[in-house]
C-alpha positions in Angstrom: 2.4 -19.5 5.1 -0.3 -22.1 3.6 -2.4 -19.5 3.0 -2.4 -17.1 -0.3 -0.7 -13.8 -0.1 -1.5 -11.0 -2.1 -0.5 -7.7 -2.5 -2.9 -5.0 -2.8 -1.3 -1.3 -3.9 -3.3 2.0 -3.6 -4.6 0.2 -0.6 -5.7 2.7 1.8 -8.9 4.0 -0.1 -11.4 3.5 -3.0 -11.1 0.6 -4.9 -7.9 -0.4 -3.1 -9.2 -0.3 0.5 -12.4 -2.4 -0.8 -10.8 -4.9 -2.8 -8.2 -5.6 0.2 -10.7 -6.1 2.7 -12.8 -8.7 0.1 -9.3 -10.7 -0.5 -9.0 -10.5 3.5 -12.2 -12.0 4.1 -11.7 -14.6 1.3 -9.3 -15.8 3.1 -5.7 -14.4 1.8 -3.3 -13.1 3.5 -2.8 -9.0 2.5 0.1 -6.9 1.8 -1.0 -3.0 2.1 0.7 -0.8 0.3 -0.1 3.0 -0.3 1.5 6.1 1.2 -0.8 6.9 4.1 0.0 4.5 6.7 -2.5 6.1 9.4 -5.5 5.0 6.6 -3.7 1.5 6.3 -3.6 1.2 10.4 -7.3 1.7 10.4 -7.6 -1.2 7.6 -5.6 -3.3 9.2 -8.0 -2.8 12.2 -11.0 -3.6 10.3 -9.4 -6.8 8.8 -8.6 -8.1 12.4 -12.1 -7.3 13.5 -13.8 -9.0 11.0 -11.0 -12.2 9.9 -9.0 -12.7 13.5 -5.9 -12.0 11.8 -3.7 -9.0 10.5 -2.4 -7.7 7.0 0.9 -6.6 6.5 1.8 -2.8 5.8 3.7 -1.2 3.5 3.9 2.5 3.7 5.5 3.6 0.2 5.2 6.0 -2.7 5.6 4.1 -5.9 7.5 7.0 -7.8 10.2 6.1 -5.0 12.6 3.8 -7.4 14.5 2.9 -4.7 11.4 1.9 -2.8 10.2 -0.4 -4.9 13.2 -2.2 -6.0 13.8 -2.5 -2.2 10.1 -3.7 -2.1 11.2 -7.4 -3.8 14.0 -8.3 -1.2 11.8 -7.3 1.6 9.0 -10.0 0.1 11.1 -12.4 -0.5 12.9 -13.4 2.7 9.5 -12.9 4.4 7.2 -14.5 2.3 9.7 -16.1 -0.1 6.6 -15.6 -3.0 3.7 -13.6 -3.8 0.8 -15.3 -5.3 -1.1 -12.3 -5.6 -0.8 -8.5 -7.3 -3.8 -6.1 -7.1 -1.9 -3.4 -8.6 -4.6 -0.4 -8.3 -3.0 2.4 -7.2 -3.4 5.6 -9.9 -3.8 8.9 -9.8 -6.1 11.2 -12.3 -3.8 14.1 -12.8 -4.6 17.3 -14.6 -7.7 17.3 -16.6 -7.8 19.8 -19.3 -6.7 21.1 -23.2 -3.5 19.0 -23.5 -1.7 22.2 -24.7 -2.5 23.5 -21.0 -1.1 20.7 -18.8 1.8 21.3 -17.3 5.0 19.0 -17.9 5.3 18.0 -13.9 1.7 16.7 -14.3 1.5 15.1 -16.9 5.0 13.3 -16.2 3.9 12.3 -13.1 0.4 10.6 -14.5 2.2 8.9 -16.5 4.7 7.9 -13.6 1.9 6.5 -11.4 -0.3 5.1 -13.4 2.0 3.7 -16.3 5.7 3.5 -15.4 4.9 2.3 -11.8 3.5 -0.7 -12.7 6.6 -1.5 -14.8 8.3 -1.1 -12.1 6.3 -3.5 -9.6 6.7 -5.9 -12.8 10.4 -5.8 -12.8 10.9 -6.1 -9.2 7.8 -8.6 -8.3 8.1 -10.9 -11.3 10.8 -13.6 -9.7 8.1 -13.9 -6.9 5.0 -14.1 -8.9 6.8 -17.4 -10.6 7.9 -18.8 -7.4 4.1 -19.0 -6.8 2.5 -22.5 -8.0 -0.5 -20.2 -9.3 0.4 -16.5 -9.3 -2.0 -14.2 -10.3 -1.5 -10.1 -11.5 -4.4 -7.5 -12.0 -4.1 -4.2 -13.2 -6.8 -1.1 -13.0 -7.3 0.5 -15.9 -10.2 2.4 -17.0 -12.6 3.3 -20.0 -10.7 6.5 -21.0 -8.4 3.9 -22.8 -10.4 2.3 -25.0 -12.6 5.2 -25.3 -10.7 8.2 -25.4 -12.2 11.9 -24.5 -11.6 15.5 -24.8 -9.4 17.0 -21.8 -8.5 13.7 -20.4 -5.1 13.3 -22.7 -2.9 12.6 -19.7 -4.7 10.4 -17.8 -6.0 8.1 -21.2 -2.6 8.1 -22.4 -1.3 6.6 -18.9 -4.6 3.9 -18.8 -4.1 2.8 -22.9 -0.4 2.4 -22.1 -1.0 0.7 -18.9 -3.0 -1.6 -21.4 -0.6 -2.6 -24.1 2.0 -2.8 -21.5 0.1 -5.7 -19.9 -1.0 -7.2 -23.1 2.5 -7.8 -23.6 3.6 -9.3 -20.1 0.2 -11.5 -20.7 1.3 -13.1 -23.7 5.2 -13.1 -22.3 3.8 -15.3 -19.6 0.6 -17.9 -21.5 3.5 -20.6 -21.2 4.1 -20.3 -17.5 1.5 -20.8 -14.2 1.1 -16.9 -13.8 -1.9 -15.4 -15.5 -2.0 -11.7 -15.9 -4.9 -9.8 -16.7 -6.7 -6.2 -16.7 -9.9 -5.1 -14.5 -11.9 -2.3 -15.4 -14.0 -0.9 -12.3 -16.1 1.3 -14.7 -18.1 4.6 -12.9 -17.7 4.3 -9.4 -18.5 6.0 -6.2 -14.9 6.8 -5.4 -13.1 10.2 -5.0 -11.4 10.0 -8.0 -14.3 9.6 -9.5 -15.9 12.6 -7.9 -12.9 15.2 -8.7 -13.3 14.4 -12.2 -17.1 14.4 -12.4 -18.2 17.0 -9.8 -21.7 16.9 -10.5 -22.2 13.6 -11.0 -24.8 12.0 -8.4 -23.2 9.5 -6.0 -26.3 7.9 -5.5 -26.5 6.6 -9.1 -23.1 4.6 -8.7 -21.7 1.5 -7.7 -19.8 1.7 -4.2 -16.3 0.1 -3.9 -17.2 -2.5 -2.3 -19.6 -3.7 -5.1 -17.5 -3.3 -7.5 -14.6 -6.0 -6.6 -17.0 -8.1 -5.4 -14.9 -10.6 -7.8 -11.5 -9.2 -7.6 -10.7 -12.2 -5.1 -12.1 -14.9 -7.6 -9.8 -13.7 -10.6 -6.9 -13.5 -7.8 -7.4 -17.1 -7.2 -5.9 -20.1 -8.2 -9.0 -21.7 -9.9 -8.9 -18.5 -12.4 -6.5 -19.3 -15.3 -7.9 -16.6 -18.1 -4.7 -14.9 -19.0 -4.4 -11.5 -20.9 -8.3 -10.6 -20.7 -9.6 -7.3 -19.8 -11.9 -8.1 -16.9 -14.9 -5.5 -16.9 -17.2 -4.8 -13.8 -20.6 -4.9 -14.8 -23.9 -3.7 -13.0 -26.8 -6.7 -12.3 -29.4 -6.0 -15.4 -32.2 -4.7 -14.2 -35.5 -6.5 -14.0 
């Protein structure tokens, strides 16, 4: 395939489901991957409609070892590389006193948002190198650098999301692939909304606005390597 392929997890809503359709349109080919496959079918529509041609699903749960370590084979005698990872997919887990979590929660936090992206490392990393330019980006969020009462779980999962990838960053400055962070900041997503349930929507950046440049830092022309990419809002006039 001449063009780019790039895979997109967390793909069938929020940030996900935006950012896939942008790399669509800019002219990549997608690999969806999240667990709803029904949401993923009615992507895949909307990318055909608007680009003539089709993404590739991938209905999976990224807790499933097995899954993933499956995932690389599967890639490889299709594609034979991946020049693209939009690793997004997260969840926001129990939010409360950290004595009150329970243990299934916040291992499971931790599983999706930290231990699953090791994984996708481990098993996508041969590809990303047989790429002339591969390119890896990783969601993480302000709770990491900023860290906030009742939120333990979820800003321990983001801050070591973010030394994790700090490390693979400077493991890779000697090599084609660059590797870096994006963080979406507020946004009108339903993650957002279970954690802030009385927060306007109105007053937020949609999606779609948001990874307005998550195609750009996919791309080959974008060699920063272990930055932490920040959306920010047009400054008002």
């Amino acid at each position: 395939m001449d063009r780019r392929i790039v895979l997109v997890t967390g793909a069938s809503k929020g940030l996900g489901r935006a950012a896939a359709l942008a790399i669509a349109r800019a002219g990549s080919h997608v690999i969806l991957l999240a667990r709803s496959e029904a949401a993923m079918v009615r992507l895949d529509d909307e990318i055909r409609t608007e680009t003539g041609r089709s993404a590739s699903l991938i209905p999976m749960d990224l807790r499933d070892n097995a899954s993933v370590d499956r995932l690389a084979g599967a890639l490889l005698e299709r594609f034979g590389r991946l020049d693209g990872l939009f690793a997004n997919a997260g969840v926001l887990g129990s939010l409360g006193p950290l004595e009150s979590v329970s243990p299934q929660s916040f291992a499971e936090t931790l599983e999706t948002n930290l231990i699953a992206n090791w994984r996708l490392i481990r098993a996508l990393h041969p590809l990303l190198r047989a790429s002339p330019a591969g390119r890896a980006l990783f969601t993480t969020s302000g709770a990491a650098p900023r860290p906030r009462a009742f939120w333990g779980a979820y800003a321990a999962s983001k801050a070591g999301l973010e030394a994790m990838i700090a490390c693979y960053a400077d493991e890779n400055e000697n090599t084609p692939l660059r590797i870096n962070l994006f963080d979406p900041g507020p946004t009108r997503t339903d993650m957002r909304f279970k954690a802030m349930p009385g927060e306007d929507r109105s007053l937020l950046p949609t999606p779609e606005t948001v990874v307005e440049r998550v195609p750009d830092y996919l791309s080959a022309e974008f060699t920063e390597n272990g930055r932490r990419l920040a959306y920010l809002p047009p400054a008002r006039i």
